[in-house]
N, C-alpha and C positions, 0 to 999 in steps of 0.2 A: 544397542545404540540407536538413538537416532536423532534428527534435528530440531532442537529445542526452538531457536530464534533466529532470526537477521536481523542485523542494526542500520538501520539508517540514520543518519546525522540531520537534523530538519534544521531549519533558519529563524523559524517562528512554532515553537510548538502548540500554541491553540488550534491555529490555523491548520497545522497538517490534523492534529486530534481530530479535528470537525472536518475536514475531509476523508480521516479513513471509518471515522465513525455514521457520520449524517450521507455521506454520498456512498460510502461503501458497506457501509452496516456491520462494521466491525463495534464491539466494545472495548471499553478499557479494563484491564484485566488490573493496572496495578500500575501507583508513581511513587518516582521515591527520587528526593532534589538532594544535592549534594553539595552544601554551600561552600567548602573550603575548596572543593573541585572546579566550583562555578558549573556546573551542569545537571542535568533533571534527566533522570529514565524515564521513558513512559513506554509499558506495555499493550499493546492491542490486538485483536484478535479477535475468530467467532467463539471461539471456547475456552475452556477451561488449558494452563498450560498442560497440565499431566494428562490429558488427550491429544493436542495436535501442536504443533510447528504457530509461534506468534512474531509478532514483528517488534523491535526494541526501537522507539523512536528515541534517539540520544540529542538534545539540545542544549549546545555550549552557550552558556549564556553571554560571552560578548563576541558570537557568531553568528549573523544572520543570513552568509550565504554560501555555498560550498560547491565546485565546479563536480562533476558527475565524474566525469573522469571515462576513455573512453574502455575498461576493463569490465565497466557495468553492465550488465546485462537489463536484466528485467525479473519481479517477481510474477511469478502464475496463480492463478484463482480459479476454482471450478466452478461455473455459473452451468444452470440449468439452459439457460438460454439467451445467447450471447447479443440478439436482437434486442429485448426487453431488456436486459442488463444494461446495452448504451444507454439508451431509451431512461430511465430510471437515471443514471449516475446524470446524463445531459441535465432531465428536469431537475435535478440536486445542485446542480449547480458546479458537476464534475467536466472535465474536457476529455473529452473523445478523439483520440490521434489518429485512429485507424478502426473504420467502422466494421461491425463483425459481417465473417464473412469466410467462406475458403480460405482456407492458408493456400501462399502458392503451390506448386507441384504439391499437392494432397486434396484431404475431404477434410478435415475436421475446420471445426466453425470455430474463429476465433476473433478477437478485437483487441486493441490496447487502448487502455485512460493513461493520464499524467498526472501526476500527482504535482501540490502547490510547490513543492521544491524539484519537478521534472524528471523525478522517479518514474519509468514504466513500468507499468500493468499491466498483465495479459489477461485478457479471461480467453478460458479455454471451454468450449460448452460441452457437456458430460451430461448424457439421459440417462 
């Protein structure tokens, strides 16, 4: 076994696409709209699904905005380098919550972005 996808629900789906794509360097891997549903998957991700874990952004079409809810956590991303990663996603035009840095009580170097519908982000750096 292991984990194919997470779904999040977005409000506007261009606008999350070009942010997990243009700010975070993901692709889209695959959409598919579902008129009787009234709703669009859209798949993204750095890879191929049948290698790694992708994210399902789910857009109800007469939805455009969804409370977080406080059971949510955060997804994690392994960046090279959590410095230049803020750095990067800022000049993209991403928002930066928590600049990278020690995690409290530890070492490992970490940051959070937001995403347009205020989904957290971790990067977590990994040499």
């Amino acid at each position: 076994m292991r984990i194919l996808h997470t779904m999040l629900r977005v409000g506007n789906l261009e606008r999350s696409i070009d942010f997990y794509t243009t700010v975070l360097g993901m692709q889209v891997i695959r959409s598919t709209e579902y008129p009787t549903g009234r709703f669009t998957n859209t798949f993204v991700g750095y890879g191929d699904e049948s290698q790694g874990a992708v994210l399902e952004l789910t857009y109800n079409w007469d939805t455009d905005h969804y409370e977080i809810g406080t059971g949510y956590g955060h997804i994690a991303l392994a960046v090279e380098n959590a410095y230049e990663a803020c750095d990067k996603i800022r000049e993209r035009g991403g928002k930066v919550t928590r600049e990278a840095g020690p995690m409290k009580h530890g070492t490992t170097v970490i940051a959070f972005v937001e995403d347009p519908d205020g989904y957290k982000i971790e990067l977590i750096q990994r040499k």
